[in-house]
VEXDREN-2710 file (C-alpha; in Angstrom, 1 decimal):
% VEXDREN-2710
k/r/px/py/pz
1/UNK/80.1/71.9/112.4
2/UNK/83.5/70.5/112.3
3/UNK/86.3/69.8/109.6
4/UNK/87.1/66.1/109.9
5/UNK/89.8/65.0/107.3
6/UNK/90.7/61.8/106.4
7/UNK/93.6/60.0/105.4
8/UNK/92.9/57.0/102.8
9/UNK/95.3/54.4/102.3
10/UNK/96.1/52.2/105.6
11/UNK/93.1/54.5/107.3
12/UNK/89.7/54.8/105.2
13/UNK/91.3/52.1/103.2
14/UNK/93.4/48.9/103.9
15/UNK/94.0/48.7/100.5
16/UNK/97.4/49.8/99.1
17/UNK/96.4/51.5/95.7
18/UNK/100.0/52.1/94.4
19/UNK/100.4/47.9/95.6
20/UNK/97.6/46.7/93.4
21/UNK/98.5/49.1/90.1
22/UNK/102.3/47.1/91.0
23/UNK/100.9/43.9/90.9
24/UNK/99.6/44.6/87.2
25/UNK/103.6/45.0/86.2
26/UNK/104.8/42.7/88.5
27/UNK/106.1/45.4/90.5
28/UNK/103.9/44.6/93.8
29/UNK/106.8/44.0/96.1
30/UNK/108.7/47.3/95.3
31/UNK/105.8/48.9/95.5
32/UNK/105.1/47.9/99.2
33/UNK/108.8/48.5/100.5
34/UNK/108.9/52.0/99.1
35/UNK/105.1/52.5/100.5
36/UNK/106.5/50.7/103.9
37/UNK/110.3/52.7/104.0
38/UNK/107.6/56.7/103.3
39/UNK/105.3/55.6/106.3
40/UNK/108.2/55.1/108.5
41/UNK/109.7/58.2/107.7
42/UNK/113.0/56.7/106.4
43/UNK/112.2/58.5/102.8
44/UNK/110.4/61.8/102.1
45/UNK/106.5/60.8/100.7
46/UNK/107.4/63.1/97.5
47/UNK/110.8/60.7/96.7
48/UNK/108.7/57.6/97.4
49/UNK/105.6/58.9/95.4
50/UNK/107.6/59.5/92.4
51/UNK/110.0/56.1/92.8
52/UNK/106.6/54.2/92.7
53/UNK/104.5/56.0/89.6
54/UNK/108.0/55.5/87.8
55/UNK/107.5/51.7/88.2
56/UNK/104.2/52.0/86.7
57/UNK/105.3/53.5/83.2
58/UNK/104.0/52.0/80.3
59/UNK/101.0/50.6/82.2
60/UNK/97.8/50.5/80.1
61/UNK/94.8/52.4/81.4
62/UNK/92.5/49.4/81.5
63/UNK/94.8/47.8/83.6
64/UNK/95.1/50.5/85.9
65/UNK/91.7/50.9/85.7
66/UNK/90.7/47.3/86.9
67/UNK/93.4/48.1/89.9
68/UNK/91.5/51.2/90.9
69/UNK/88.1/48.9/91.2
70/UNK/89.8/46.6/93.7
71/UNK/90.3/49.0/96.0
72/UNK/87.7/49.0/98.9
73/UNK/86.5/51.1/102.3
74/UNK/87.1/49.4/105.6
75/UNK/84.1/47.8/106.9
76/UNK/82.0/50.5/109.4
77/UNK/83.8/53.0/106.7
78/UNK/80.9/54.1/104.7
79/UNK/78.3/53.8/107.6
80/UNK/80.7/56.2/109.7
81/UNK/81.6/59.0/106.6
82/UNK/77.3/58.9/106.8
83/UNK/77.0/59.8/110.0
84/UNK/79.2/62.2/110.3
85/UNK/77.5/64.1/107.5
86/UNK/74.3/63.6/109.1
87/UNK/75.4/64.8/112.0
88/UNK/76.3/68.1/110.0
89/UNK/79.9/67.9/110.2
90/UNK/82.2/68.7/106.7
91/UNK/84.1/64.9/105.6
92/UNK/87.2/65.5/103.6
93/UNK/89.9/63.1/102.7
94/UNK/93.5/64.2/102.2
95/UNK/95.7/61.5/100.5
96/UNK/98.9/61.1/98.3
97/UNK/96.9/58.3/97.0
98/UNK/95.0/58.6/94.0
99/UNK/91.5/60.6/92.9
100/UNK/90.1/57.5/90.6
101/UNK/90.7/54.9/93.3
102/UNK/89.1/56.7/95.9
103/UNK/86.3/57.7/94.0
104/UNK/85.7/54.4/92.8
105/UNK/85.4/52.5/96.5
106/UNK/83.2/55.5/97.8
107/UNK/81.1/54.6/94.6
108/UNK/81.3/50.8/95.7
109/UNK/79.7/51.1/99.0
110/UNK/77.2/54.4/98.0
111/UNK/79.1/57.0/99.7
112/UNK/80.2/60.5/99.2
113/UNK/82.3/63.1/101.2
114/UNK/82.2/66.5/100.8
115/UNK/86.4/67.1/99.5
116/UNK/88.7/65.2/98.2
117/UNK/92.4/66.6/98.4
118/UNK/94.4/63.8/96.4
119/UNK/97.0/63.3/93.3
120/UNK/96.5/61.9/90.0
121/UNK/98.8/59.5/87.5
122/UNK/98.7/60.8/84.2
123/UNK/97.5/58.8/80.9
124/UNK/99.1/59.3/77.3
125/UNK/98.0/57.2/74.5
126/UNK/95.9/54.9/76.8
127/UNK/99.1/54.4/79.3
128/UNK/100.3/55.7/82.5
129/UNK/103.2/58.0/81.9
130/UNK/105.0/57.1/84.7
131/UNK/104.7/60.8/85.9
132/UNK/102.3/62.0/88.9
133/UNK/101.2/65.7/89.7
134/UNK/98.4/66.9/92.0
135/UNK/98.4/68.7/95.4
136/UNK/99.9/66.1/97.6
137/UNK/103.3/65.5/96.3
138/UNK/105.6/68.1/97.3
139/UNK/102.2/69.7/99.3
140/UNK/101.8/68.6/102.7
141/UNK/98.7/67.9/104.7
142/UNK/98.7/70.6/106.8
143/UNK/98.6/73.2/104.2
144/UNK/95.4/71.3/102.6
145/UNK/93.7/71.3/106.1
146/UNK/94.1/74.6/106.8
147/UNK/93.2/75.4/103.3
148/UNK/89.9/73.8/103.9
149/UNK/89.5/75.3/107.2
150/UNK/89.7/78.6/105.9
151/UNK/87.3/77.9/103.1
152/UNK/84.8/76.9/105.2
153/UNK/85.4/79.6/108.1
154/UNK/86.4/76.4/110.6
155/UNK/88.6/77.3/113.4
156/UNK/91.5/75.0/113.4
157/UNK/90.5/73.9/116.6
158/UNK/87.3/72.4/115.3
159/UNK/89.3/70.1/112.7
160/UNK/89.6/66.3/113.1
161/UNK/92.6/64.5/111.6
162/UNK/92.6/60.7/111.3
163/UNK/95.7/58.9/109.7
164/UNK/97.6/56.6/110.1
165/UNK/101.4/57.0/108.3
166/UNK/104.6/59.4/108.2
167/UNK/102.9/61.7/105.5
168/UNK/99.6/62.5/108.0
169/UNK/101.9/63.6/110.9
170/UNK/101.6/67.4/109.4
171/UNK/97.6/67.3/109.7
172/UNK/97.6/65.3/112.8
173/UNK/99.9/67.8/114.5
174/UNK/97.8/71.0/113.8
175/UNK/94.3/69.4/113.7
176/UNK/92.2/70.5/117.2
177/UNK/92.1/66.5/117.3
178/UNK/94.1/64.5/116.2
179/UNK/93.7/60.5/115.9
180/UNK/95.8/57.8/115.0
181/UNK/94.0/54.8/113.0
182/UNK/96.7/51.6/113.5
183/UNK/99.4/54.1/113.6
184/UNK/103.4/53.4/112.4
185/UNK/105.4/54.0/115.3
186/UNK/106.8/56.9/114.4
187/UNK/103.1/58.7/114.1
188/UNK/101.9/57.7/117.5
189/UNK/103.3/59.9/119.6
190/UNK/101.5/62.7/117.5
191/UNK/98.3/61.4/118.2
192/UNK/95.4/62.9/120.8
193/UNK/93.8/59.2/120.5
194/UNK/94.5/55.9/119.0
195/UNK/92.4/53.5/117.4
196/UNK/92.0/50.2/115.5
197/UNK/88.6/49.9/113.6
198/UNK/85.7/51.7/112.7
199/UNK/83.7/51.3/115.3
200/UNK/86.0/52.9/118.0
201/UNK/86.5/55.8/115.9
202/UNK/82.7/56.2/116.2
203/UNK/82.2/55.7/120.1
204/UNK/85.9/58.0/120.3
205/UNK/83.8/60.6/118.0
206/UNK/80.9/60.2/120.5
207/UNK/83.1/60.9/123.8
208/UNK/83.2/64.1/121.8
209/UNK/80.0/65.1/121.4
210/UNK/80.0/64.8/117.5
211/UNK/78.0/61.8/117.0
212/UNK/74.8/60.8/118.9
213/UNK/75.4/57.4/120.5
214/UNK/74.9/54.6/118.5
215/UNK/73.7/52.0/121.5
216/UNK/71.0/54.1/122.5
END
């Protein structure tokens, strides 16, 4: 068996959940050049979490909750997450995005993982507070990895990391392989492997020996 941990916004996802909670208050375009400015590394994930659940104060629940159902797995996604499972392996994902987003596109395509590592905006009164808390704000990915790892008596060496921005570089840097999924420049150098859909991750999962080929 082996760990592999996912990032989800930009990797399991292209959706931008913070993005389309903005574009209920008009906020969409803030949103994305904090989001853009954290996955270049020119401002710490923790500073640009809390800048963008600020904007989101006030926002009523239903709302937010109509943003969480837009957001959607890449396509090969669900199929992948499957087989990995099938094939025995332990799927986590790891994001400073939110729980009821992801949870609600893994619903959407009939898929579950085994973890999910993620933060949460808080709801008073039926609207978001503007606040965030959960594990991945000030926590970094590394120390949720190896958390799991240890949990599941997984040598480090067995772990998979796939992401994709500034905030994933601690996973991908002590993962036993790491892989970049349309990597920001300043990520890429980190990365054992890069690649640009699904499907490649599955035949680059397959060079390992962790997934029977698909084409046979």
């Amino acid at each position: 068996m082996r760990l592999v941990a996912f990032d989800f916004d930009g990797t399991l996802s292209d959706s931008e959940m913070t993005v389309l909670l903005g574009r209920q208050m008009d906020v969409a375009d803030e949103m994305a050049d904090i989001t853009e400015r954290a996955m270049n590394d020119e401002l710490s994930y923790a500073d640009s979490l809390r800048k963008r659940a600020a904007l989101l104060d006030g926002l009523d629940d239903e709302a937010a909750s109509e943003a969480y159902g837009q957001v959607t797995l890449r396509p090969g996604a669900a199929d992948l997450i499957e087989r990995l499972r099938d094939a025995g392996h332990h799927v986590a994902i790891l994001t400073g995005g939110f729980e009821r987003g992801v949870e609600r596109a893994l619903e959407k395509d009939g898929v579950e993982v085994d973890s999910i590592v993620a933060n949460r905006l808080p709801v008073e009164g039926g609207r978001l507070t503007g606040e965030v808390e959960g594990p991945l704000i000030e926590g970094t990915k590394d120390d949720a990895l190896e958390s799991l790892a240890d949990e599941l008596d997984v040598d480090l060496a067995r772990t998979v990391a796939v992401g994709d921005g500034a905030n994933d570089l601690p996973m991908l840097e002590v993962a036993g392989l790491s892989v970049g999924f349309l990597p920001k420049p300043a990520v890429r150098p980190s990365c054992d492997a890069v690649v640009a859909s699904m499907y490649r991750l599955g035949k680059l999962f397959e060079g390992h020996s962790m997934l029977k080929n698909s084409d046979q």
